[in-house]
C-alpha positions in Angstrom: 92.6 126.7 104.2 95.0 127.7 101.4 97.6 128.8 103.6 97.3 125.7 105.6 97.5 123.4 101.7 100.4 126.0 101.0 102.2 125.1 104.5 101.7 121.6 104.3 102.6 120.9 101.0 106.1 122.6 102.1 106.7 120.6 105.4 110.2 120.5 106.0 109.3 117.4 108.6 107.5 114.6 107.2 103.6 114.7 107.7 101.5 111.8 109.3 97.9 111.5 109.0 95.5 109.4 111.2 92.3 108.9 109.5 88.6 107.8 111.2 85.2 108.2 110.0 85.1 110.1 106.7 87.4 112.1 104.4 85.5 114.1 102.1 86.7 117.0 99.3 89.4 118.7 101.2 89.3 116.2 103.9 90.6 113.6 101.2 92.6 116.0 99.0 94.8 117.3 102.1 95.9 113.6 102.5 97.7 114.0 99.2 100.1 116.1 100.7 100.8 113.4 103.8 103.8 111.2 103.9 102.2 108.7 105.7 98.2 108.5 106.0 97.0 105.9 108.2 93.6 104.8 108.3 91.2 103.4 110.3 89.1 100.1 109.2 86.0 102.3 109.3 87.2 104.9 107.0 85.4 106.5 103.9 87.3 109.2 101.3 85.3 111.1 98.3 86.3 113.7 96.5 82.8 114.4 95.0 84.0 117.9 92.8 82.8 116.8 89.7 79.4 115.9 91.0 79.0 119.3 92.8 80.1 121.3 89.6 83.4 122.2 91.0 87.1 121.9 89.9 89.6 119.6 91.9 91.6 121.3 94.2 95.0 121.9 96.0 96.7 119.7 92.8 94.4 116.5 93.4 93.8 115.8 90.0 97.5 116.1 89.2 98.8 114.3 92.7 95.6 111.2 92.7 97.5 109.9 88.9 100.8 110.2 90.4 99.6 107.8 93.6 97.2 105.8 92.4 97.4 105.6 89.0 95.5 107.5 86.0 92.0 104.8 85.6 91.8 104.5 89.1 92.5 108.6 89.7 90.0 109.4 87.2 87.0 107.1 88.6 87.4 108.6 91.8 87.7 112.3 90.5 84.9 111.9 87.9 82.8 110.1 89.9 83.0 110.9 93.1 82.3 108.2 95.0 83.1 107.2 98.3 85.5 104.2 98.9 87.0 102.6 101.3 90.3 102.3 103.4 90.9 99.0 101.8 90.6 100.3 98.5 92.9 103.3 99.4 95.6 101.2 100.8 95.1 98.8 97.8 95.8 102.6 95.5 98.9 103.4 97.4 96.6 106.4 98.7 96.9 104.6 102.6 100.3 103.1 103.7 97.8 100.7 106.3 94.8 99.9 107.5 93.9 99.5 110.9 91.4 99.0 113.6 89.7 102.4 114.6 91.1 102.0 118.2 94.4 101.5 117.2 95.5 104.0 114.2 96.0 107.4 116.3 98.5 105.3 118.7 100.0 103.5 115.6 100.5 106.9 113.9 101.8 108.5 116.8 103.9 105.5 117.1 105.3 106.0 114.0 105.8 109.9 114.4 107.9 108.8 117.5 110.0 107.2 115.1 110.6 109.7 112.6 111.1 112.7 115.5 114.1 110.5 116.5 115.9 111.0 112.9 113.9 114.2 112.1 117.1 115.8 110.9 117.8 113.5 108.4 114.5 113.1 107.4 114.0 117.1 107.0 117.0 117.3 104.2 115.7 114.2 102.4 112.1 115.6 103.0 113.4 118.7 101.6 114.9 117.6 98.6 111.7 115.3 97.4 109.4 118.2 97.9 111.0 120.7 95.7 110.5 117.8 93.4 107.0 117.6 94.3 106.5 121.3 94.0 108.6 121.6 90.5 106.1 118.8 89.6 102.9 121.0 90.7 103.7 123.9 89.2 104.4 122.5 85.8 100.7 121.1 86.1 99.4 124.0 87.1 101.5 125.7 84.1 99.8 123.4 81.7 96.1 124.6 82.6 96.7 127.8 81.9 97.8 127.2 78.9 
């Protein structure tokens, strides 16, 4: 699973997720790393660490701020409850909602999209993730302190 994390959060190409049916822990912390998560009406995210005893992984507690803003990050890190794609989208966590039938089409849709400028995309892509990953590793810098 790390390798996969370390791999994604590296992507050259940008990174679309098509979510149904529920996201939980890793399953909600991956999509972090996304460019463009999709998900389907029926939906449900949690990342229940703190309730299980454990620490928030793979830079969630320093990527969830940066998308959806700190109150709403830490009610959903220190809590742990589920919520919904609505409330996602409404974070900036989901680009769009849609019916379960429809968001693996409308994601590969979009995926056809981006394959036809992929080139451009990777040295934009490129540019923003070393951003991304400066931005990680100064977090991750600042609990070891």
């Amino acid at each position: 699973m790390y390798q996969f994390i370390q791999d994604l959060s590296h992507a050259t190409k940008p990174v679309i997720a098509a979510v149904s049916g529920l996201a939980v822990g890793i399953g909600t912390t991956l999509l972090l790393h996304c460019d463009f998560v999709y998900a389907a009406d029926n939906a449900k995210f949690s990342m229940p660490f703190a309730k299980l005893g454990l620490c928030p992984e793979f830079a969630s507690s320093l990527l969830l701020p940066q998308i959806a803003g700190y109150q709403r990050a830490a009610e959903k890190l220190m809590l742990g409850e589920a919520f919904s794609a609505q409330e996602a989208c409404a974070m900036g966590f989901v680009n769009k909602v849609l019916p379960s039938a429809e968001v693996l089409a409308f994601a590969q849709a979009q995926a056809a999209k981006t394959g036809r400028i992929a080139d451009i995309i990777a040295t934009g892509n490129q540019a923003f993730n070393e951003g991304q990953a400066d931005s990680r590793h100064r977090g991750q810098n600042r609990r070891r302190e």
